[in-house]
C-alpha positions in Angstrom: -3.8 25.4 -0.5 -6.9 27.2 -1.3 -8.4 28.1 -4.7 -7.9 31.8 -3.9 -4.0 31.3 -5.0 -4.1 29.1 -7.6 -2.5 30.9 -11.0 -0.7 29.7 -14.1 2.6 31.2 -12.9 2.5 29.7 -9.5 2.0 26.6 -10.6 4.3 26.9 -13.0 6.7 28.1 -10.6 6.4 25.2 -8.3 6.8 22.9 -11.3 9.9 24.8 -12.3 11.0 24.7 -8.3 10.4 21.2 -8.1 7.5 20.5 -6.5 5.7 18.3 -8.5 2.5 17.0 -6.0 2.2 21.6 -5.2 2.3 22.3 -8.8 -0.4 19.6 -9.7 -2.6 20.6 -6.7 -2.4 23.9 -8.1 -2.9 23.3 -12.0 -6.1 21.2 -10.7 -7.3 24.2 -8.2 -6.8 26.3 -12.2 -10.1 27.9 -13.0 -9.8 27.1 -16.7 -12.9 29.7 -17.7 -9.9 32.4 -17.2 -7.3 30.6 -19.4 -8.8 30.8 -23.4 -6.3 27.7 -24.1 -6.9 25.2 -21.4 -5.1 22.3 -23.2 -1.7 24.2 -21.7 -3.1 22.8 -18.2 -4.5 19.9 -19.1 -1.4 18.8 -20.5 0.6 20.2 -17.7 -1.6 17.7 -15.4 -1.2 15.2 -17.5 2.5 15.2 -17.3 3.0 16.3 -13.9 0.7 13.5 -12.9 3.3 10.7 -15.1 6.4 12.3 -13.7 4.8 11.5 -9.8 3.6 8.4 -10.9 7.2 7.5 -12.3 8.9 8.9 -9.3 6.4 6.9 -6.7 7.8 3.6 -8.8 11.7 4.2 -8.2 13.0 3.9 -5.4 14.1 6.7 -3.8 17.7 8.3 -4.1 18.5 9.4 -0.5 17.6 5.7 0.6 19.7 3.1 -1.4 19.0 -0.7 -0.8 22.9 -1.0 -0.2 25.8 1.2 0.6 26.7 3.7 -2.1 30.4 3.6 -1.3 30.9 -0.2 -1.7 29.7 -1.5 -5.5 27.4 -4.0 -5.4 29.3 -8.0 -5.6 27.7 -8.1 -8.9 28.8 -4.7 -10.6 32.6 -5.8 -9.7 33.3 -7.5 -12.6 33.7 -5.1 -15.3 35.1 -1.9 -15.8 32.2 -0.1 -17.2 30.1 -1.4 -14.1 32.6 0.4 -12.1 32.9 3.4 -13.6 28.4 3.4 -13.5 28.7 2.8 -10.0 31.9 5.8 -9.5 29.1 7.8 -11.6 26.3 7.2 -9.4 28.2 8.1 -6.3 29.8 11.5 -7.8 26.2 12.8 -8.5 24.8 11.4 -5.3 26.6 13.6 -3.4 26.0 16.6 -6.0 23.0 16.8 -5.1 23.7 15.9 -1.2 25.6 19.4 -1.6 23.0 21.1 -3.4 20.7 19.8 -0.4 23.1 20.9 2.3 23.8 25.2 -0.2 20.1 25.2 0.3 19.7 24.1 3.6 22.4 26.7 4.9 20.4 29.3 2.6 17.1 28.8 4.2 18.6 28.6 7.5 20.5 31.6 7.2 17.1 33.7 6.3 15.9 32.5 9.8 
């Protein structure tokens, strides 16, 4: 992305969108001799770069270690562990749905 587009409210857009790696790229790309309170970026940065680095460390949702269906051996045991693992499926496939509404949306302005 070049300079020419970086702004506050596309960056904050992209933030607000999701895209965390855009958003920073563009809070960086932020002439901050136009903005009289720069601490709003520098903070933004600062928190857009934790929220990456914490979401580089987990592992990643769509790609479980083991099947979501099936509970792991070890969470069998109680009924609290069951009911975590009957939670983690319900909003894994939320957002499998939200991925597939936005999908069809994109696709249909094609």
């Amino acid at each position: 992305m070049t300079d020419n587009f970086a702004s506050l409210p596309l960056a904050r857009l992209y933030e607000k969108q999701g895209y965390i790696e855009d958003a920073l790229e563009i809070y960086k790309a932020i002439d901050t001799s136009q903005y009289p309170d720069d601490t709003l970026i520098l903070d933004a940065i600062s928190r857009l770069e934790t929220q990456k680095n914490a979401a580089d460390s987990k592992d990643d949702v769509t790609e479980p270690d083991h099947d979501v269906v099936t509970p792991d051996p070890v969470q069998i045991g109680s009924q609290e562990a069951r009911m975590t693992h009957l939670l983690e499926v319900w909003v894994r496939l939320i957002v499998m749905q939200k991925r597939a509404a936005i999908f069809k949306t994109i696709k249909a302005r094609l």
